[in-house]
C-alpha positions as CSV (number, residue, x, y, z in Angstrom):
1,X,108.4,102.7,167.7
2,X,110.0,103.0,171.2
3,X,108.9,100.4,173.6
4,X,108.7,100.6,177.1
5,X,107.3,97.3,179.1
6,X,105.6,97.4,182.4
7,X,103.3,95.3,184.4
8,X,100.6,98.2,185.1
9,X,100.1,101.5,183.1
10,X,98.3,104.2,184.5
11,X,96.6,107.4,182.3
12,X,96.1,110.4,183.7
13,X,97.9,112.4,187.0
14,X,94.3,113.6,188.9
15,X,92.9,112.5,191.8
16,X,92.3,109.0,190.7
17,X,95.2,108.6,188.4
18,X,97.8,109.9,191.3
19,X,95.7,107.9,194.0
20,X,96.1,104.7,191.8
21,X,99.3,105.2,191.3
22,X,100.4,105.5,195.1
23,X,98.8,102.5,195.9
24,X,100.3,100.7,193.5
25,X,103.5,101.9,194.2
26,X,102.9,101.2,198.2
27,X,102.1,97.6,196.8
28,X,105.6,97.3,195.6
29,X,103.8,97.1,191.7
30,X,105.8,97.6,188.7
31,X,103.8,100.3,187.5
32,X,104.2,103.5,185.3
33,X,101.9,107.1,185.1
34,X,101.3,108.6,181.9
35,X,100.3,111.8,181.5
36,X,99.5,114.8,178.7
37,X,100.8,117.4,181.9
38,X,100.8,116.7,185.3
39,X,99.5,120.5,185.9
40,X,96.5,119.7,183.3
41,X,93.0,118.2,183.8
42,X,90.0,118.8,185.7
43,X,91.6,117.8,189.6
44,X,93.7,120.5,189.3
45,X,91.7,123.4,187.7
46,X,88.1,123.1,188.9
47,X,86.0,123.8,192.2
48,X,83.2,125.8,193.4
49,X,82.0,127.7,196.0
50,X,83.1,125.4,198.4
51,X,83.9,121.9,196.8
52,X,82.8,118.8,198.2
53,X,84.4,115.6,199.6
54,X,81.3,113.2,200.2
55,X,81.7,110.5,203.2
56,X,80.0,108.8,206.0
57,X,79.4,111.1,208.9
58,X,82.5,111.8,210.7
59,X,80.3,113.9,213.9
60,X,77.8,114.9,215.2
61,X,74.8,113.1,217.1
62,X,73.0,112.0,213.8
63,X,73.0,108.4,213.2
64,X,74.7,107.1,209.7
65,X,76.2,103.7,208.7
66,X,77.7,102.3,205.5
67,X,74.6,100.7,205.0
68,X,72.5,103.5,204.8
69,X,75.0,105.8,203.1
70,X,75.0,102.7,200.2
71,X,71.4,103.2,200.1
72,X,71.8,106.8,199.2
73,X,74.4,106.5,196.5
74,X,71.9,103.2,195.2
75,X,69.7,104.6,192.9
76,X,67.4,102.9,190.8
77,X,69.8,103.1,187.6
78,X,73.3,102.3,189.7
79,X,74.9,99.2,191.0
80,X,74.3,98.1,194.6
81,X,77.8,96.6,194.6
82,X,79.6,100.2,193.5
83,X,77.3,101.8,195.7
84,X,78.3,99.4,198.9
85,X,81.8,100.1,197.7
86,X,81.8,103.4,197.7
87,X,80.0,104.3,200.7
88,X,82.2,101.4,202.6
89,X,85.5,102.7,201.4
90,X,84.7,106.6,201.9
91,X,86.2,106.4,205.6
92,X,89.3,105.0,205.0
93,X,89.9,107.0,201.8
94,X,88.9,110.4,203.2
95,X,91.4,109.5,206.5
96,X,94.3,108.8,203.9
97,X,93.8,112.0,202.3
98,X,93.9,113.6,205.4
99,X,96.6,112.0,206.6
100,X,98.6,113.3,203.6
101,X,97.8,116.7,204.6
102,X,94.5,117.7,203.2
103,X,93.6,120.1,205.9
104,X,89.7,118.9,206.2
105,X,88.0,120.9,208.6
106,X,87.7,119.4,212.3
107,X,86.4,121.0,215.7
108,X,88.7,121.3,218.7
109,X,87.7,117.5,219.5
110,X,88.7,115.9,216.4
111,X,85.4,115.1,214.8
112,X,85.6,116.2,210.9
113,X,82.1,118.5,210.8
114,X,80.6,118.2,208.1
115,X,77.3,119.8,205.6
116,X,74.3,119.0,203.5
117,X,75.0,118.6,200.1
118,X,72.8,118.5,197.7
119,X,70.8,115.2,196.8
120,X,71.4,113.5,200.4
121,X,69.5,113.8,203.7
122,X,72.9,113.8,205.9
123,X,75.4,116.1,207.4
124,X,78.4,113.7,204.7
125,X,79.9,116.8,202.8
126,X,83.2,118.0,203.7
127,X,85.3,120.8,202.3
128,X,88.6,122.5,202.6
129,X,87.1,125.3,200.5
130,X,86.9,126.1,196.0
131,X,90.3,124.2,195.3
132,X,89.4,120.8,197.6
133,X,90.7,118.5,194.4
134,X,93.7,120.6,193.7
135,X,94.5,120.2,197.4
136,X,93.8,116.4,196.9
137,X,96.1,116.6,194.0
138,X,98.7,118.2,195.5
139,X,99.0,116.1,198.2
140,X,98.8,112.7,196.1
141,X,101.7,113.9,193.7
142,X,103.7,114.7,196.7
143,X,102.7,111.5,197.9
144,X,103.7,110.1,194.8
145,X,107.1,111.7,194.1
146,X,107.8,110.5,197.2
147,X,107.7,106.7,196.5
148,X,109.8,107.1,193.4
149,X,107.3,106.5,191.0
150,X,107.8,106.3,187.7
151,X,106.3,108.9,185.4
152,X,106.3,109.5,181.6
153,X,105.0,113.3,181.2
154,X,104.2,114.9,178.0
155,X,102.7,111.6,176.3
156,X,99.2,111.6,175.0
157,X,97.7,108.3,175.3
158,X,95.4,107.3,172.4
159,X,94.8,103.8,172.1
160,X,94.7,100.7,174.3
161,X,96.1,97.9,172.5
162,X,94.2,94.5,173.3
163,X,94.4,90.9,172.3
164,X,92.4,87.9,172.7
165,X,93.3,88.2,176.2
166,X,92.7,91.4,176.9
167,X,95.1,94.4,177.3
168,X,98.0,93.9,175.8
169,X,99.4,97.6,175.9
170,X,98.7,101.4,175.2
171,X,99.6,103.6,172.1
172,X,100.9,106.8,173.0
173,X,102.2,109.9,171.2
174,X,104.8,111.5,172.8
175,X,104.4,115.1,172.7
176,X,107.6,116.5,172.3
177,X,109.5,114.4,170.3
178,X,106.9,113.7,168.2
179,X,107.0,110.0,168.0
180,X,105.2,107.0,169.1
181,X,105.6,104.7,172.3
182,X,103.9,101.7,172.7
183,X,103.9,101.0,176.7
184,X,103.9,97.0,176.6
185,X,101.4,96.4,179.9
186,X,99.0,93.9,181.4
187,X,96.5,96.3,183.3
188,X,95.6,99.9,182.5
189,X,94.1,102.0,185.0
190,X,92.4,104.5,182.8
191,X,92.0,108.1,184.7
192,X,91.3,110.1,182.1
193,X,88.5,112.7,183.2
194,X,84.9,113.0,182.2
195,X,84.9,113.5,178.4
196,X,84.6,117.2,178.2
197,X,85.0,118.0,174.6
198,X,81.7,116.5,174.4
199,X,80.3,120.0,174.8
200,X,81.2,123.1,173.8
201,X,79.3,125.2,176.6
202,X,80.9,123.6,179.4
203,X,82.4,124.2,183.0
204,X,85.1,122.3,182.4
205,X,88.1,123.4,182.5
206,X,90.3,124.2,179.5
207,X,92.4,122.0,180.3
208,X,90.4,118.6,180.7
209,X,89.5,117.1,177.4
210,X,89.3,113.5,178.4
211,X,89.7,110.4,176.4
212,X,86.5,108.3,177.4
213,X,86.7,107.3,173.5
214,X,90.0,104.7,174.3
215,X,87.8,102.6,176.5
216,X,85.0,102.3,174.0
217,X,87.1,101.8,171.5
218,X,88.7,98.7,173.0
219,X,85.5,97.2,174.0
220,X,84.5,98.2,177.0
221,X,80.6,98.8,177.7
222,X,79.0,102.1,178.5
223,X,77.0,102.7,181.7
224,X,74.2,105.8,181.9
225,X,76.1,107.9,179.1
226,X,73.2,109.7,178.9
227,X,73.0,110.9,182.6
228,X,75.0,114.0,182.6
229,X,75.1,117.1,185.3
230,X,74.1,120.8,184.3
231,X,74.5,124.0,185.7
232,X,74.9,127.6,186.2
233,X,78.5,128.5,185.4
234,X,80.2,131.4,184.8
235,X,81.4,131.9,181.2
236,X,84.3,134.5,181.5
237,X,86.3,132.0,184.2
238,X,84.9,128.8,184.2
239,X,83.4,128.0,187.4
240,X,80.5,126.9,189.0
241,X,78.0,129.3,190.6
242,X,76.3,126.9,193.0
243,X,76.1,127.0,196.9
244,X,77.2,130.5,198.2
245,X,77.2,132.2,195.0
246,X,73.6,132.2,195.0
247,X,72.6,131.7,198.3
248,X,74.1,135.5,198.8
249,X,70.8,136.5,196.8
250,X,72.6,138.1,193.7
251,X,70.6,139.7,191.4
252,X,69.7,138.0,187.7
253,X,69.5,140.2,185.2
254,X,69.6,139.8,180.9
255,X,71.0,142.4,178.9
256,X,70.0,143.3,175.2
257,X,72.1,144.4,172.0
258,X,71.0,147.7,173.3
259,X,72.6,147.5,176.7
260,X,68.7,147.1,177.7
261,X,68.4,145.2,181.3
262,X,65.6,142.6,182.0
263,X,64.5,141.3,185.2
264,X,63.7,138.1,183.8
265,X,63.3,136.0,187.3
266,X,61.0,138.2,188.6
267,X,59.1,138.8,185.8
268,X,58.4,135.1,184.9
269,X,58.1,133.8,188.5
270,X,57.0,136.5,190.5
271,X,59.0,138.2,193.4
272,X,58.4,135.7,196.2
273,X,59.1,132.7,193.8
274,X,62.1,134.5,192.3
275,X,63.8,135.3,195.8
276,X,62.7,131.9,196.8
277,X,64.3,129.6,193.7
278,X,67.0,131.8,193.2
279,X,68.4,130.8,197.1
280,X,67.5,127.1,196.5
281,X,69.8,126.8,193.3
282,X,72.4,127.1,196.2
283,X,71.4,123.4,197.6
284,X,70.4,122.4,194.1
285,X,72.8,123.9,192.0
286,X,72.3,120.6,189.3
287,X,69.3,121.0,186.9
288,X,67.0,118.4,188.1
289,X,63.4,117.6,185.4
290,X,61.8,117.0,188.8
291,X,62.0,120.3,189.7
292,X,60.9,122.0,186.7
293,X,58.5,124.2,188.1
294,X,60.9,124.8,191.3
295,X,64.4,126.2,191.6
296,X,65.3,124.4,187.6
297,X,62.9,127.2,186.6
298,X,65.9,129.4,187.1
299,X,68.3,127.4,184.3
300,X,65.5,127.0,182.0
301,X,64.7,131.0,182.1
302,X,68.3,131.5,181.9
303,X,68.5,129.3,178.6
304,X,65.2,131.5,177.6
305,X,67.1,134.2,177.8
306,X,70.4,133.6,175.7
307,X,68.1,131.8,173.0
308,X,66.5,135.1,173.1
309,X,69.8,137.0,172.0
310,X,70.4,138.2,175.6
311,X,73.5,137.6,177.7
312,X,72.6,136.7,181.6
313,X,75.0,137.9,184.5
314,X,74.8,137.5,188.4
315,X,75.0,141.2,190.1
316,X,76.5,140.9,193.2
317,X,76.3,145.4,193.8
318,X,72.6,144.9,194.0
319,X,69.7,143.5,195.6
320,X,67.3,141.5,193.6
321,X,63.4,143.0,192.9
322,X,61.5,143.0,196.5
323,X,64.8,142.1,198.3
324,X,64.0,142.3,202.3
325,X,64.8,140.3,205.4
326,X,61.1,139.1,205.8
327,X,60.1,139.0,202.2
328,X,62.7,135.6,202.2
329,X,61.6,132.0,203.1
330,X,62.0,130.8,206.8
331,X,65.1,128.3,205.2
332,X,66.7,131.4,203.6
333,X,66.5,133.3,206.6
334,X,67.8,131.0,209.1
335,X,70.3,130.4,206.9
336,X,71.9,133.9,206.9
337,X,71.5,134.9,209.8
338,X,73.4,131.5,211.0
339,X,76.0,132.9,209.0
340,X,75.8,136.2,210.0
341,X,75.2,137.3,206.5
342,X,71.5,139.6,206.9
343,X,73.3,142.4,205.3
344,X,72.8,145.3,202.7
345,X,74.2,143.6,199.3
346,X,74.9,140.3,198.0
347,X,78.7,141.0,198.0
348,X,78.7,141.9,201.7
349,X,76.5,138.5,202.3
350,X,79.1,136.8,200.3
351,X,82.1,138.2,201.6
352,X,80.2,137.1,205.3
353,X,79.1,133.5,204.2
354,X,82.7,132.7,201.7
355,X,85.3,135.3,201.3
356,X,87.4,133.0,199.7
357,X,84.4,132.6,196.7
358,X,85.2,136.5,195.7
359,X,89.0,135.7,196.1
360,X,88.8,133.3,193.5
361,X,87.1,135.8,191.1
362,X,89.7,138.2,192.1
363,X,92.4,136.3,191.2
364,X,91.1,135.3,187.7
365,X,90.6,139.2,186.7
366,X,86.7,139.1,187.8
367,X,86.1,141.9,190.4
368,X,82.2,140.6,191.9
369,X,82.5,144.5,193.6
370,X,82.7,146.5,190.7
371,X,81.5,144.4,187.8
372,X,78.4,141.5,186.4
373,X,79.4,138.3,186.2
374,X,78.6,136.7,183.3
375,X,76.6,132.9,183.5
376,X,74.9,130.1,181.4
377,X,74.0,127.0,181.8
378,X,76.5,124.7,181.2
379,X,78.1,120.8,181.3
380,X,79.6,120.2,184.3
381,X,80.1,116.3,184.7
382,X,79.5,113.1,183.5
383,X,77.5,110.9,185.9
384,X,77.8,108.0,183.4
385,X,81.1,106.4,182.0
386,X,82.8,103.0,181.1
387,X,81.1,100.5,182.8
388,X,82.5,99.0,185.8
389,X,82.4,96.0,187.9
390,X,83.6,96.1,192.2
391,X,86.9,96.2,191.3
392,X,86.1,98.9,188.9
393,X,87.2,96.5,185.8
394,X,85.6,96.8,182.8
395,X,84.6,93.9,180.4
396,X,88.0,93.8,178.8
397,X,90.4,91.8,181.3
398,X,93.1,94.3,182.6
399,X,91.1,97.5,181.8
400,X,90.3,99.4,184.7
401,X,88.7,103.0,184.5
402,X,88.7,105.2,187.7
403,X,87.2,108.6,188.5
404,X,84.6,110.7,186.2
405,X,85.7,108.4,183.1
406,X,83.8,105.3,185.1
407,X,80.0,104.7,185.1
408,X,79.2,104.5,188.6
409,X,76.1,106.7,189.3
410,X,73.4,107.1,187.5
411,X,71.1,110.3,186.9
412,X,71.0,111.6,190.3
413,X,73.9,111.4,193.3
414,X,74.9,113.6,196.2
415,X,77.0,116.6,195.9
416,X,81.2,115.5,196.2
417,X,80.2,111.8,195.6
418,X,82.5,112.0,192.5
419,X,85.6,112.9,195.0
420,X,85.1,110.0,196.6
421,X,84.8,107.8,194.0
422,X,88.1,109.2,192.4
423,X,89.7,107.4,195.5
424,X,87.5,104.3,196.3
425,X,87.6,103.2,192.3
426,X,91.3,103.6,192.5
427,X,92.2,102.5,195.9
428,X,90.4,99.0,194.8
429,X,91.6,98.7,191.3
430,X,95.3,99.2,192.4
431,X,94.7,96.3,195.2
432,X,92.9,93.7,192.7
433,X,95.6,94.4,190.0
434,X,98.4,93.4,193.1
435,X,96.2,90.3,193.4
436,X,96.3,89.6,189.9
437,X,99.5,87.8,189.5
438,X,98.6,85.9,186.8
439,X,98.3,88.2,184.5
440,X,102.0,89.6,183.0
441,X,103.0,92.0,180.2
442,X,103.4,89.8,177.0
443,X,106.9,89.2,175.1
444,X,105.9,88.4,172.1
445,X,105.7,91.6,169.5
446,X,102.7,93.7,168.8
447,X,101.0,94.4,166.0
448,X,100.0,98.6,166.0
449,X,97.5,100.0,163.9
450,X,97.6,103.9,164.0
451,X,94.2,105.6,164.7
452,X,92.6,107.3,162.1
453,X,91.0,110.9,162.1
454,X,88.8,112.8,159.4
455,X,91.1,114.6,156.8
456,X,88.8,118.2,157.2
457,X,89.5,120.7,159.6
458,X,89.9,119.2,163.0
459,X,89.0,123.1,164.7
460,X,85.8,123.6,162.6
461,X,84.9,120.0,163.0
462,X,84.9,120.0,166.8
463,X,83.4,123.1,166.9
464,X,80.3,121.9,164.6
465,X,80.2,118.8,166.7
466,X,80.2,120.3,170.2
467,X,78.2,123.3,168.9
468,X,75.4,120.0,167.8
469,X,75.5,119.0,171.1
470,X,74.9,122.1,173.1
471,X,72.1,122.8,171.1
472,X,70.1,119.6,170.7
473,X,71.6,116.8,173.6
474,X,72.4,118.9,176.8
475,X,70.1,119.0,179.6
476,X,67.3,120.1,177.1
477,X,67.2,117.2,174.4
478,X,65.6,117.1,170.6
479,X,65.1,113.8,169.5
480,X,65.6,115.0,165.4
481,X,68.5,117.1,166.1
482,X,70.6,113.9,168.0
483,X,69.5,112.0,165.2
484,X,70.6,114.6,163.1
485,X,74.4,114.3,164.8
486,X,74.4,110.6,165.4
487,X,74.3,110.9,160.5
488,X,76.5,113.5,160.6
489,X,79.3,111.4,162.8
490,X,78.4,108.1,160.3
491,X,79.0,110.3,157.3
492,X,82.4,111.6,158.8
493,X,83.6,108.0,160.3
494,X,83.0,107.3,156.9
495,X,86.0,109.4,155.3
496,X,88.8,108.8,158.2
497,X,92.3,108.2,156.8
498,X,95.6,106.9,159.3
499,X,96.9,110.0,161.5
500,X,100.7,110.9,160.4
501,X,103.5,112.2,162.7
502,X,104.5,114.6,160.2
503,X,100.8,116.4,160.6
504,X,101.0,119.8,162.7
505,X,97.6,119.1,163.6
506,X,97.9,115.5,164.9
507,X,97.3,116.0,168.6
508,X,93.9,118.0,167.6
509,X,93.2,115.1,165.0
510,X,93.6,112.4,167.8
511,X,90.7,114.4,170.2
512,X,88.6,115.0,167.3
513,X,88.3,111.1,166.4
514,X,87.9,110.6,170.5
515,X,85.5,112.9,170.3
516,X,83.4,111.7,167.3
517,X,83.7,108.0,169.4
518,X,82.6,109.1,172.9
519,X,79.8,111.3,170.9
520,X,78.5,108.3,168.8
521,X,78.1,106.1,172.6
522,X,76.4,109.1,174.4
523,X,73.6,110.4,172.0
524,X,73.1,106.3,171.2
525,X,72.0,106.1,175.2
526,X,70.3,109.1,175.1
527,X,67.8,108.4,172.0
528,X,67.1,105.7,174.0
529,X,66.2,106.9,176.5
530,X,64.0,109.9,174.6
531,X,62.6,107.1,172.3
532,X,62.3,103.8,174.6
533,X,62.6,105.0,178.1
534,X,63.1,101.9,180.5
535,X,64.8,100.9,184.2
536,X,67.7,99.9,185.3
537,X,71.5,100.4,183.8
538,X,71.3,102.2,180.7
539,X,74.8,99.8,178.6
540,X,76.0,100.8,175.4
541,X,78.3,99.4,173.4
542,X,79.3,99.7,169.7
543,X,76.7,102.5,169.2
544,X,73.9,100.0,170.4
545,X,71.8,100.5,174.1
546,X,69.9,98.6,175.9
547,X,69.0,98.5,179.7
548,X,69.7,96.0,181.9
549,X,68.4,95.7,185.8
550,X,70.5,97.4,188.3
551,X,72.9,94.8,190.6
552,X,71.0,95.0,194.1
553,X,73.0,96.0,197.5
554,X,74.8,92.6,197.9
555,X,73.7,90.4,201.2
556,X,77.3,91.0,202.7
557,X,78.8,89.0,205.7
558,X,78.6,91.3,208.8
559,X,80.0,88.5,211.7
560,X,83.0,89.3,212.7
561,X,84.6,86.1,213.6
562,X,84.1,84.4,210.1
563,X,85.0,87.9,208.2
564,X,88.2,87.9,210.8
565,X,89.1,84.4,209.5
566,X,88.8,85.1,205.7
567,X,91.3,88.1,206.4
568,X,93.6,85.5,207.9
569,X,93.3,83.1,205.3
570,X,93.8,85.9,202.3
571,X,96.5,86.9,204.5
572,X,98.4,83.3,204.5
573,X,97.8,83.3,200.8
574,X,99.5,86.2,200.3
């Protein structure tokens, strides 16, 4: 096998990946970026209406602090350490990205205005409109390129190698030649993505598959694998329909076999409710249980619907039933006619409140003026993840995981939180990695066991699997079909053989088996939860769950002489 050896090895070139690596690199660290495509992955193909960069209030009169933005991001299932983190280390990380040229909206005396997103009770969201990530990407890669770094593209990473010690390496299949490299490392900063081959109706782009599975695999623990976030996406493009999309008041509508149209909404809910929860999906795109009988109505009619045999599209050439200026609520009023958006159609009121949102459309073959626009409710991230400590290490010495791929929050956070994260998890990995001297890739030779993959199809196999998870563990849940799944992946784990290089189907074979493990950890935590529901951190490992009580908000030292003198001291030290 080819060899390289490095101190630090980093997977994955998103936000967090390319944010880990430019720290480390701007730490002088001997550190190397591995990647399936550096144009691939969720960063760089995904948005919504306006996507959101979550941080402590940057204007304004409104009193905020770190404190109390913590507080927010602590819920009762999430760390008060990663929360305090988080919340502390959005400034500085939000400034950097700036800095590098992410053109975040300010007024004409600097303050960076910002938005209520949903989940929070501040003015902390910020935007530079669908494609913030991509611009975040973007800039980071440049940033990146800049410093010299080195990168090894085209490799697909499918196994961290560990010892006694901890990591020892990573096993990686080089795409294009088609041969193995073992990348000899100390630390591994895992920025793989949320694990979206979990699903198969997802929002995800086709490009992001993840490999959450690596980290399990080697022994890292699993925090709120169950808490995932749903919503109404479009199916054609995959995209989220959240904020503007429906705050411009489309129209719902089902459509039979026949070509027969149904105006489900108002049927079920009545006009007023209908007009009303259709405009509230905008600030609460997620589905949320606690709003069942509220604006979640809407995703659960919508699911009604397709189990029904009907497809569901947003019409943006016409008005929903009993559309009119004063039939709306006082919130949706004010709303449009802040944005100057009271007019005749819901494409007009979009083109008014986010001309850019049709744009997108337009540019992905979708005209919104001329045609339906195709939705259901689908996966859209994974609130849950590896585990995590402040530094955002895992259990396993020298593995890090940053970004969607790490466990941070739990069933609820605000809007653009998981932005910010991508760069806080990072930023402070890549720091305690340059304080971690001790630890140095090994010399001695390692001992590599291939993976091993079921022999059947690996294309009908994922598509059961995913197909098993739509249907009975997605944001509506059937205790006997995840039991059902959780057999079906023993029986199959059962009859796995070593992957070969010769195989045309090896990549495929490689997801499927990270698949199968990420699957096994999720629906584990989620019959939990459906069987035994209790409070605090829901941890899985090795297929078993359990909770455990959430870290409090640590008592942190706030005088500024002593804190001034520890920064000395670390200083000296280093």
């Amino acid at each position: 096998m080819k060899e390289i050896v490095v101190r630090t090895a980093v997977i994955g070139s998103g936000c967090a990946g390319l944010n880990a690596m430019d720290w480390l690199c701007a730490l002088n660290e001997d550190a190397l970026l591995i990647t399936e495509n550096m144009n691939a992955g969720a960063s760089r193909n995904t948005g919504s209406d306006k996507q959101t960069y979550y941080k402590l209030s940057l204007a304004g009169d409104e009193g905020d602090s770190v404190g109390e933005m913590a507080r927010t991001l602590k819920g009762p299932d999430v760390d008060g350490d990663l929360a305090l983190c988080e919340a502390a280390g959005s400034v500085p990380c939000f400034l950097r990205l700036a800095s590098l040229g992410v053109p975040f909206p300010q007024n004409e005396f600097g303050e960076y205005v910002g938005y209520q997103t949903d989940h929070d009770t501040r003015r902390r969201a910020s935007s530079v409109g669908p494609l913030t990530s991509r611009r975040m990407t973007e800039a980071l890669e440049a940033s990146v390129l800049a410093k010299g770094a080195r990168i090894l593209d085209q490799a697909m990473a499918c196994r961290i190698l560990t010892g006694k010690n901890g990591v020892e390496g990573v096993l990686c299949l080089d795409r294009k030649a088609k041969e193995w490299i073992v990348v000899r490392c100390a630390h591994v900063v895992m920025c793989t993505g949320g694990p979206a081959a979990v699903y198969r109706s997802t929002v995800y782009p086709v490009s992001q598959l993840g490999m959450s599975g690596m980290a399990f695999e080697a022994g890292a623990e699993g925090a709120n694998l169950d808490c995932w976030q749903y919503g109404l996406s479009s199916v054609k493009f995959r995209w989220n329909v959240s904020g503007s999309y429906q705050q411009a008041m489309p129209r719902y509508v089902s459509v039979d076999a026949d070509g027969t149209e149904h105006d489900f909404l108002a049927d079920a809910l009545g006009v007023q409710s209908a007009l009303e929860n259709a405009f509230l999906k905008g600030y609460q795109w997620p589905y949320d249980p606690r709003k069942a009988q509220g604006s979640s109505r809407v995703d659960i009619l919508v699911k009604r619907e397709e189990d029904a045999g009907r497809r569901v599209y947003l019409d943006y050439r016409r008005n929903p039933t009993g559309w009119a200026p004063d039939a709306l609520s006082d919130e949706a009023q004010a709303y449009l006619t802040q944005c100057g958006a009271m007019r005749e159609t819901p494409i007009e009121r979009l083109a008014a409140i986010n001309s850019p949102a049709i744009a997108l459309y337009r540019n992905h073959g979708i005209d919104l003026n001329s045609e339906m626009l195709e939705i259901r409710v689908c996966a859209q991230h994974h609130n849950g993840g590896a585990a995590v400590d402040s530094d955002w290490q895992t259990c396993v010495p020298g593995l890090y995981v940053c970004g969607e791929a790490a466990g941070t929050f739990g069933q609820y956070r605000p809007g653009g939180a998981a932005l910010n994260s991508t760069q806080v998890g990072s930023m402070r990995a890549a720091r305690h990695i340059a304080r971690e001297s001790a630890r140095q890739a090994g010399t001695d030779s390692l001992s590599v066991v291939l993976p091993e993959a079921p022999a059947g199809d690996p294309d009908a196999l994922t598509e059961e699997l995913q197909s098993a998870m739509t249907r009975d563990a997605a944001f509506l849940r059937n205790e006997r079909g995840i039991r059902a799944l959780l057999e079906r992946l023993h029986d199959l784990a059962a009859s796995v053989r070593p992957v070969s290089l010769a195989d045309p189907l090896l990549e495929k074979r490689l997801r499927l088996r990270d698949l199968m493990i990420t699957q096994r950890q999720v629906l584990s935590a989620m019959l939990l939860r459906l069987t035994a529901p209790g409070e605090g951190v829901l941890v899985t490992r090795n297929g078993e769950s359990r909770f455990r009580p959430a870290r409090p908000l640590p008592q942190r030292d706030l005088w500024f002489e002593s804190v001034w003198r520890k920064s000395r001291e670390k200083e000296r030290a280093q």
